[in-house]
C-alpha positions as CSV (number, residue, x, y, z in Angstrom):
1,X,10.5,7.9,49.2
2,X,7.8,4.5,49.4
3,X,8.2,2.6,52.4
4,X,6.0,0.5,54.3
5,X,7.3,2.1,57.5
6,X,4.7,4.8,58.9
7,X,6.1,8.4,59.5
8,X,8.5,7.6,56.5
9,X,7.1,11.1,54.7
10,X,7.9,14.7,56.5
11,X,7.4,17.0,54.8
12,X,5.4,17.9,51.9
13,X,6.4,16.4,48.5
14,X,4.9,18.2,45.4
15,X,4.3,17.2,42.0
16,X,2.8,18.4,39.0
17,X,-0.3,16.0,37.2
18,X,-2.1,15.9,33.9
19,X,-4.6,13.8,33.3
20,X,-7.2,14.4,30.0
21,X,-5.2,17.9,29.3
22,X,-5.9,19.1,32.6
23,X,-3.3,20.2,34.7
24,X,-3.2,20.6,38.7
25,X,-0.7,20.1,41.4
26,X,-0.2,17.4,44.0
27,X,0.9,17.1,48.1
28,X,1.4,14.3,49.6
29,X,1.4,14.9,52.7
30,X,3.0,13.3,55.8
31,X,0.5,10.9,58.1
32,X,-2.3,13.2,59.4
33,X,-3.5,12.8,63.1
34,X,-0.6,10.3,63.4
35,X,-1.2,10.0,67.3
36,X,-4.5,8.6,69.0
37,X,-4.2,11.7,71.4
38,X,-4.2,14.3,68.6
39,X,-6.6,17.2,69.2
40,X,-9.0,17.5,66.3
41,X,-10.1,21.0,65.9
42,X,-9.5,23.5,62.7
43,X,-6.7,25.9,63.7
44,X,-6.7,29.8,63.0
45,X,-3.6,31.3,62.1
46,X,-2.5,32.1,66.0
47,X,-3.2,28.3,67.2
48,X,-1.1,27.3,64.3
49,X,2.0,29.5,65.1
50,X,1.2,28.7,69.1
51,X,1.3,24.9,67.6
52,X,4.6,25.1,66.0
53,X,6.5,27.0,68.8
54,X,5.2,24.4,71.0
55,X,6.4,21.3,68.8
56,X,10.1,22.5,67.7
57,X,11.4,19.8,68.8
58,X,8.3,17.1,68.0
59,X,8.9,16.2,64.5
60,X,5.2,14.1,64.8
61,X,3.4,17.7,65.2
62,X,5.3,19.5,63.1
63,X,4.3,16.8,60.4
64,X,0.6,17.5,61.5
65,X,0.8,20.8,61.4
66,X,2.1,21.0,57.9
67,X,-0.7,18.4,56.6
68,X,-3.3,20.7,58.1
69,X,-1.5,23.9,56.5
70,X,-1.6,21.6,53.1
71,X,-5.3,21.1,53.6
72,X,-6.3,24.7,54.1
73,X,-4.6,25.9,51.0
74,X,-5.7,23.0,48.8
75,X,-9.4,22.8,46.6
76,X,-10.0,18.9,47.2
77,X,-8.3,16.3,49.1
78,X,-8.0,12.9,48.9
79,X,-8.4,11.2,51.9
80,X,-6.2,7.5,51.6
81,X,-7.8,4.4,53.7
82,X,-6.1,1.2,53.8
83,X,-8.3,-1.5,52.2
84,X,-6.4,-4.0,54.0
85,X,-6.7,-2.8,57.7
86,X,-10.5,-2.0,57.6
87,X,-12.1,0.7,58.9
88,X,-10.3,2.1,62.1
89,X,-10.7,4.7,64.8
90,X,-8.1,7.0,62.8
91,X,-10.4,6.5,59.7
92,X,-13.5,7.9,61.4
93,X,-10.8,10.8,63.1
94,X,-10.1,12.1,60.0
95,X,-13.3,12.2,58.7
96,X,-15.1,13.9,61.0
97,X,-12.2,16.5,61.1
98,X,-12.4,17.2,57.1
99,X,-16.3,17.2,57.1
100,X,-15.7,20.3,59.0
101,X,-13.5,22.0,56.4
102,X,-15.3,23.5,53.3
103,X,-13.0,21.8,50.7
104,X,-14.1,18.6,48.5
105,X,-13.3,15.8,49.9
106,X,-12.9,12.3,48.1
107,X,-12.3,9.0,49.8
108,X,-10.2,6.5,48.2
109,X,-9.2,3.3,49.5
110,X,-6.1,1.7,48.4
111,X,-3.8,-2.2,48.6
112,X,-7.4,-3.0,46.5
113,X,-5.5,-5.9,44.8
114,X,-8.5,-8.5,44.7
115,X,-11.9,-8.5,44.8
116,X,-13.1,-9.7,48.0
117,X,-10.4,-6.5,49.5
118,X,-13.3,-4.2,46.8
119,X,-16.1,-5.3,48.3
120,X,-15.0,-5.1,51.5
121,X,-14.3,-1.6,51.2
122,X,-18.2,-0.8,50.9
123,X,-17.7,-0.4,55.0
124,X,-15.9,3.0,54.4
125,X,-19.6,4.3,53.2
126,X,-19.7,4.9,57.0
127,X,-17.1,7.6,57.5
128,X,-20.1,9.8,55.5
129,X,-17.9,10.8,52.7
130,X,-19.6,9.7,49.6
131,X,-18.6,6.8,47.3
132,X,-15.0,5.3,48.5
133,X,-13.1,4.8,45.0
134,X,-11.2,1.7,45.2
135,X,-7.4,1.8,44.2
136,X,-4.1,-0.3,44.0
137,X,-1.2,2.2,44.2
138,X,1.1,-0.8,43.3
139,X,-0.4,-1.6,40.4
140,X,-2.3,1.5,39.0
141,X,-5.8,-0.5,39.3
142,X,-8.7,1.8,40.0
143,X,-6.3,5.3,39.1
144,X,-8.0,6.1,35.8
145,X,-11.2,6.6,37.3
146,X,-10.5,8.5,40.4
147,X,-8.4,11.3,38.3
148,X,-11.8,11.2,36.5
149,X,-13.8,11.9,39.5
150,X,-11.0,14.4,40.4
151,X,-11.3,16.4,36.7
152,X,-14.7,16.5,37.4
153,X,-15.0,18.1,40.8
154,X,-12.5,20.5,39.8
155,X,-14.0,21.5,36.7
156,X,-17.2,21.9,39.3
157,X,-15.2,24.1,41.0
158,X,-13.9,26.3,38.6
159,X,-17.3,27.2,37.5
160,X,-18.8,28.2,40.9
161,X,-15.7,30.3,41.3
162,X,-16.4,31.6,37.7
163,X,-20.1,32.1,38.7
164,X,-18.8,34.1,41.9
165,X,-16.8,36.0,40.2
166,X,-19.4,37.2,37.7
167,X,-21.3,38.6,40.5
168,X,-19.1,41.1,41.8
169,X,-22.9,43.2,41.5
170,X,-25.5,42.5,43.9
171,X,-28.2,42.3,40.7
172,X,-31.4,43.3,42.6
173,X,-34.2,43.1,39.7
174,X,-37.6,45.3,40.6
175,X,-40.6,42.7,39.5
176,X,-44.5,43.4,39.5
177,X,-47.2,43.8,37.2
178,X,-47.5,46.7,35.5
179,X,-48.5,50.0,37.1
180,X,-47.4,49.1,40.2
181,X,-44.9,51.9,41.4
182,X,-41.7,50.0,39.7
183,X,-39.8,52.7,38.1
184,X,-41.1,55.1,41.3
185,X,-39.6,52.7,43.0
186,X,-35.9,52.7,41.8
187,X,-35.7,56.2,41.5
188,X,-36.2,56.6,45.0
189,X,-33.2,53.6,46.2
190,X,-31.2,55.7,44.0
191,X,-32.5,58.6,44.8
192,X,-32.3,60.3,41.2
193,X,-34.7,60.5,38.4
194,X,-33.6,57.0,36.7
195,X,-36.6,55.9,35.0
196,X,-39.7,57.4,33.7
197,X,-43.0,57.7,35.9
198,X,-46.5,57.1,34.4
199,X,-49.6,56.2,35.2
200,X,-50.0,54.5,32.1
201,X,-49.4,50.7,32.1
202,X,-46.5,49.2,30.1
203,X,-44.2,52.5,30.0
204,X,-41.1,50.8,30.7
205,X,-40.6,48.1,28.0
206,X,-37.2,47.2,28.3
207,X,-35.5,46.7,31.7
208,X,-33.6,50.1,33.0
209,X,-30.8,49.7,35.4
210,X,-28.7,51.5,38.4
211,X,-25.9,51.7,40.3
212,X,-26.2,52.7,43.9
213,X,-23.3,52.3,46.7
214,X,-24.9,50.9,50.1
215,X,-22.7,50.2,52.9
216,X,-19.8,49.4,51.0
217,X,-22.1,47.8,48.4
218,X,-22.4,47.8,44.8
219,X,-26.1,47.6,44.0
220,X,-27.4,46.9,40.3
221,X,-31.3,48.0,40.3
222,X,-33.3,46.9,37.5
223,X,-36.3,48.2,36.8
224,X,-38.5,45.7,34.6
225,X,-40.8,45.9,32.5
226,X,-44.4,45.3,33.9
227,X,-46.1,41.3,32.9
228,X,-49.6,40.9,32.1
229,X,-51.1,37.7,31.4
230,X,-49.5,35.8,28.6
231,X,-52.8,35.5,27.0
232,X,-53.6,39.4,26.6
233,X,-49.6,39.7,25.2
234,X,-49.3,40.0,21.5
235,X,-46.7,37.7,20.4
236,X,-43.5,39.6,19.0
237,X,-44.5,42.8,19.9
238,X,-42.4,45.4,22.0
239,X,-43.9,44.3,25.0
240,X,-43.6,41.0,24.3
241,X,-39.8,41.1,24.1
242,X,-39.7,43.2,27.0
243,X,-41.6,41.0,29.2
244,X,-39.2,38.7,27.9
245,X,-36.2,40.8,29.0
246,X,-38.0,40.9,32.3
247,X,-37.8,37.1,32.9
248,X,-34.1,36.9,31.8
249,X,-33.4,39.6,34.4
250,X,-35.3,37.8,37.0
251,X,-33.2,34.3,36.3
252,X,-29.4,36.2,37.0
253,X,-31.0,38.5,39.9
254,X,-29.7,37.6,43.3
255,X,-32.5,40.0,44.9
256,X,-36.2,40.2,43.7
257,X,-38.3,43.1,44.7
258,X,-41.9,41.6,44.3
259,X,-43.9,44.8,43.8
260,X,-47.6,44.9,44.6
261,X,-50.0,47.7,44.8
262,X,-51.6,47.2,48.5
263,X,-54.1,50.0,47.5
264,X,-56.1,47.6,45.5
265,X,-57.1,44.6,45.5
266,X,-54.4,41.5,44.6
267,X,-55.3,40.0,41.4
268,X,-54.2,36.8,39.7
269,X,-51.7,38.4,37.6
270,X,-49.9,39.2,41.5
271,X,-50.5,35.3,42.3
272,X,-49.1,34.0,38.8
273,X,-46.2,36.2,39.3
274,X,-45.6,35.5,42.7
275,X,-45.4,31.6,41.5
276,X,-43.1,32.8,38.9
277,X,-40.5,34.7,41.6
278,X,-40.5,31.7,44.1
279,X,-39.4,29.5,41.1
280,X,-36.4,31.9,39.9
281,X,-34.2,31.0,42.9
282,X,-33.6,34.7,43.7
283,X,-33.8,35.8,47.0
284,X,-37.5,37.5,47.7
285,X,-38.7,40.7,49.0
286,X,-42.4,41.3,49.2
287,X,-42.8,45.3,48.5
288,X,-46.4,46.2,49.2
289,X,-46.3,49.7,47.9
290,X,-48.8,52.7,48.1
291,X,-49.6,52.0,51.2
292,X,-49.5,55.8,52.0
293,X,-52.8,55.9,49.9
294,X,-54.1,53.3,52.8
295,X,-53.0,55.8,55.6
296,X,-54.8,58.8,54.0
297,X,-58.0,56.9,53.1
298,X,-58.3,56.4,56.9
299,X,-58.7,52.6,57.2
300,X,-58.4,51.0,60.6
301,X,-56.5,47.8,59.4
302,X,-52.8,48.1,60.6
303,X,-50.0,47.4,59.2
304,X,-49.6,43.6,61.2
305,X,-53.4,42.5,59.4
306,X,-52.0,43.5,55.9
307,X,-48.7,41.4,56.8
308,X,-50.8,38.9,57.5
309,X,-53.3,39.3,54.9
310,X,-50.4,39.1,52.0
311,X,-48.7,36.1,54.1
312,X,-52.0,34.5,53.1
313,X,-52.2,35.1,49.6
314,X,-48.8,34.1,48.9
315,X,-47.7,30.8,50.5
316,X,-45.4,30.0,48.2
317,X,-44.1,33.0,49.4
318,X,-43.5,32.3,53.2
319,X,-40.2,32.8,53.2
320,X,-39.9,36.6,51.8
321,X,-40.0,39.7,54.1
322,X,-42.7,41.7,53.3
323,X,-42.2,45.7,53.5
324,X,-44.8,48.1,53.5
325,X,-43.7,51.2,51.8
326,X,-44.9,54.4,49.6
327,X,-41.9,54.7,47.0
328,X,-43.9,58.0,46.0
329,X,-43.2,59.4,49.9
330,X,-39.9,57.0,49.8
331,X,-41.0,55.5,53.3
332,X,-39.0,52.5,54.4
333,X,-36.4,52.9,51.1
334,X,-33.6,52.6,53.4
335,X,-35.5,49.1,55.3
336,X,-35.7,48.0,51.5
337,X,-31.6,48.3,51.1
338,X,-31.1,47.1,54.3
339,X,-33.1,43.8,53.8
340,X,-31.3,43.3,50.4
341,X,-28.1,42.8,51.6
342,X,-29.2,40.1,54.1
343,X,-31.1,38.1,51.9
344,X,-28.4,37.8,49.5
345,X,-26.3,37.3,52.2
346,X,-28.4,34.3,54.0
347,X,-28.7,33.1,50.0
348,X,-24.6,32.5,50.2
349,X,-25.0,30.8,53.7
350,X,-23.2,27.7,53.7
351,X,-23.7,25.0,56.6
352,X,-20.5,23.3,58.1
353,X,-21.4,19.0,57.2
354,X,-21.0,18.4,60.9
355,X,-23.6,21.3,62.1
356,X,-26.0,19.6,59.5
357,X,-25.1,16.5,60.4
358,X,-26.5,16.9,64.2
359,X,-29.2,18.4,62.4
360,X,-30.4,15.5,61.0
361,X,-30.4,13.3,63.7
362,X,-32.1,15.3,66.0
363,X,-34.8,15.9,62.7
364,X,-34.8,12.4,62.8
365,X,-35.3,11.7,66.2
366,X,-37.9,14.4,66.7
367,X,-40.1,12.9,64.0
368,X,-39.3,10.2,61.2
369,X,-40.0,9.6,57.9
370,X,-43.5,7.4,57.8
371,X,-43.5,3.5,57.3
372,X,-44.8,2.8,53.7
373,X,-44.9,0.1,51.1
374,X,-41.8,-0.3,49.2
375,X,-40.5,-3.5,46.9
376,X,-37.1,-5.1,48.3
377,X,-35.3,-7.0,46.0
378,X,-39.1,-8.5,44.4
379,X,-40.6,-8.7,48.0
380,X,-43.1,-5.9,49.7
381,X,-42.2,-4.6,52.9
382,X,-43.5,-1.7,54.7
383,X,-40.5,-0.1,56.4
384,X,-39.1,3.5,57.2
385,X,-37.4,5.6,54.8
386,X,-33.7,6.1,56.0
387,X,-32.2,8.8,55.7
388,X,-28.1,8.3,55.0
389,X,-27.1,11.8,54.7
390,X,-27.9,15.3,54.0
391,X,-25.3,17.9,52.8
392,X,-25.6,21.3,51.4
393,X,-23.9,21.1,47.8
394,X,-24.3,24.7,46.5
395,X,-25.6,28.2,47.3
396,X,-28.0,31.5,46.1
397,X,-30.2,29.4,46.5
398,X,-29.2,26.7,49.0
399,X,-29.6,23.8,47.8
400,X,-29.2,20.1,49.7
401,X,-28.8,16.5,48.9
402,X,-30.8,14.3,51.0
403,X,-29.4,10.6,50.5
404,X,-31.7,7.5,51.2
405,X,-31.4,3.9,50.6
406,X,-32.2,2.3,47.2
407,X,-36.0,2.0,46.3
408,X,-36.8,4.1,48.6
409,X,-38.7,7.2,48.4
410,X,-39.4,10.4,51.1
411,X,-42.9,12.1,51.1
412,X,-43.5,15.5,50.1
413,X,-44.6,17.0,53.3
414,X,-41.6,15.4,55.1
415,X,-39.2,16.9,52.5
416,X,-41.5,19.9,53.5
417,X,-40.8,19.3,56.7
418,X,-37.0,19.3,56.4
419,X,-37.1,22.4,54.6
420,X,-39.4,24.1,57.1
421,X,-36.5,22.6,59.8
422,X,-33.8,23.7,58.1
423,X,-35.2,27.7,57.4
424,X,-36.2,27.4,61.4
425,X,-32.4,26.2,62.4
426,X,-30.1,28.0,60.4
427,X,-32.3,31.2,59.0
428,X,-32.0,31.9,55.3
429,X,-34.1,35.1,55.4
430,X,-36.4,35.8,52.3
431,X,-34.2,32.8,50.6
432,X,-35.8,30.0,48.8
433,X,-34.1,26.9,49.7
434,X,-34.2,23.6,47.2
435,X,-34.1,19.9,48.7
436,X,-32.7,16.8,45.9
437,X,-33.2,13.3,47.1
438,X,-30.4,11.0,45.9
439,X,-30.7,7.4,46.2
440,X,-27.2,5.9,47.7
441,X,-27.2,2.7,45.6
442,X,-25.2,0.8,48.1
443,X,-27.0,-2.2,49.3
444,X,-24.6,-2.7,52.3
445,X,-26.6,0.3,54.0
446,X,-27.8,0.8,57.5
447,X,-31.3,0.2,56.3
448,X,-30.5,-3.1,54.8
449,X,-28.9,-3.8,58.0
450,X,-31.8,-2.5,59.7
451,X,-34.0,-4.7,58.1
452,X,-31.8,-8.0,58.8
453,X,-31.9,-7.1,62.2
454,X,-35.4,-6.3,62.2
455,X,-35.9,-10.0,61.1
456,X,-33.3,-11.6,63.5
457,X,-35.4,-10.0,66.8
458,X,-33.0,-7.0,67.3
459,X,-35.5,-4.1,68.4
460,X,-33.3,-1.6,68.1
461,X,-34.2,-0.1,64.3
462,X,-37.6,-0.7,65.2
């Protein structure tokens, strides 16, 4: 039933779409938040049934309710904005409340029957949701391309739930240069004779893998093959492909085990492959090994002046735990397991938009991008960077989207200095985390408005 008469829809009406041969199912659901005086908070399962033995006899709730039921079990959800009425204190109601849900979310603003309605609906930018996709139910204007955008995002979907469920192993790969202690190394986490123990260099030449159980855990170790220096490799040659092997292990590990022999000195084959881990995306785990050889030789460093010695040598690194261990004597092989399973769990971490939201502003406040020379539309200015958003748009590793105007562009020790905020806030232990900066491309943005006011006297975005 279509009616112009609010509250006309009740309950949830379903219906099957195809668009492009792909398939999914709509609910339309009945007005959400439909009284000013509705509480906005996410419900758990005993609010909800407190909610509906409270509102038996309040159809209006029990409306609500079943909108926010709708929502929970959905993937994505169209939020619908009337193009006509503006922007309005419901709008910004439901926004807030769905930036705190985990779900995609795309904004779509309909009665777009002419263009000056279109443009005018640039002013939903603010609700923080991403590019508002103009529509007119009436006449199907604008539909083509939002079930576009929603075949996309789906299809987005489906792979990260592929991706996740591909991992059903925690893939924990055991990297070093050769000679290190590798293969000593995963036969003591899985406490059996797994791999073969030399001290000559390159035994291992193709990766050799384990399954241990660790609280409730599935483990996969693999043991890699040691990497030299390209130069010294012989192209095509067994170690060659198994140094190879080594890398493509590296890429699908969730884990890395950085091996390094802390009984002599670091080289720049450690450095190079330290570069080389920080880049892979895996969670990292500094292993200094044989450091029962340091204990026997009767050296009066201890343990917090090697820490900080390695901390030094690897700042690309900064992030990673380091443990000092013998795998020989299999000291700290159970603080090794331990520390796995948090940094592949702080690499899944995800960060409500709201929580990061604050985050930003206080970022912000605390200290700013710097003023710097930029070209507006053909004229130079020297204004701030502004930043429009930041959102966290995937995991292992986290990675966020920092959005600023147009033609503008953020320094590399302030995206530094995000990053550095963000692993200070929220954590991510041994986790690399990656920052993209996406220019907005709407010229109605706060920092155009900023600048207009700038010019009109208004101190307030100075």
């Amino acid at each position: 039933m279509v009616s112009n008469i609010p509250g006309t829809t009740r309950d949830l009406k379903y219906a099957a779409a195809k668009w492009q041969g792909k398939e999914f199912k709509l609910v339309d659901t009945g007005g959400f938040l439909a009284e000013e005086k509705s509480e906005i908070k996410q419900l758990t399962r005993k609010e909800s049934k407190e909610m509906k033995r409270q509102a038996k006899d309040d159809i209006g709730k029990q409306v609500e309710i079943r909108a926010r039921l709708a929502l929970d079990k959905s993937d994505l959800a169209l939020l619908i904005v009337d193009g006509i009425d503006g922007l309005t204190p419901q709008d910004k109601k439901i926004a807030d409340y769905l930036r705190q849900s985990d779900k995609i979310i795309i904004l779509v603003v309909n009665k777009c029957d002419n263009l000056n309605i279109r443009q005018a609906a640039a002013e939903f930018y603010k609700l923080g949701l991403g590019k508002p996709f103009s529509v007119a139910a009436i006449t199907g204007a604008g539909i083509g391309d939002l079930l576009d955008e929603i075949n996309i995002r789906l299809k987005e979907l489906k792979k990260i739930k592929e991706k996740k469920e591909k991992k059903a192993l925690l893939r924990v790969a055991i990297i070093g240069k050769p000679n290190v202690g590798k293969s000593s190394l995963l036969n003591t986490l899985a406490k059996e004779e797994k791999a073969i123990v030399s001290p000559i260099p390159h035994t291992t030449r193709e990766p050799n893998e384990s399954v241990i159980d660790y609280q409730d855990k599935h483990i996969l170790l693999f043991d890699t093959a040691g990497i030299r220096r390209k130069a010294r490799i012989e192209d095509n040659s067994l170690e060659d492909m198994g140094v190879r092997m080594t890398i493509g292990v590296l890429k699908k590990a969730d884990v890395a085990l950085m091996m390094i022999d802390i009984s002599n000195q670091l080289t720049q084959q450690d450095l190079q492959l330290g570069r080389q881990v920080a880049e892979a995306g895996a969670g990292v785990i500094i292993v200094a090994n044989k450091y029962d050889l340091i204990k026997e030789s009767g050296q009066e460093n201890t343990g917090e002046e090697y820490i900080k010695f390695i901390r030094g040598a690897f700042p690309h690194l900064a992030f990673a735990p380091i443990v000092l261990s013998s795998a020989k004597t299999g000291s700290n092989a159970e603080k090794i397991l331990q520390l796995v399973l948090e940094v592949e769990a702080a690499g899944k971490t995800k960060i409500l938009a709201n929580s990061l939201s604050k985050f930003l502003k206080q970022l912000i406040k605390k200290q700013p991008p710097a003023r710097k020379r930029i070209n507006v539309r053909g004229r130079v200015a020297i204004k701030r960077p502004f930043i429009t958003k930041l959102q966290q748009i995937d995991t292992k590793p986290p990675v966020f989207s920092c959005e600023i105007d147009s033609g503008e562009e953020l320094e590399e020790n302030y995206k530094r200095y995000i990053i550095n905020s963000l692993r200070q806030k929220f954590g991510f232990l041994g986790t690399p985390i990656r920052l993209v900066v996406r220019h907005n491309g709407n010229e109605n943005t706060e920092s155009t408005k900023a600048h207009k006011a700038r010019k009109q006297g208004n101190t307030k975005y100075n």
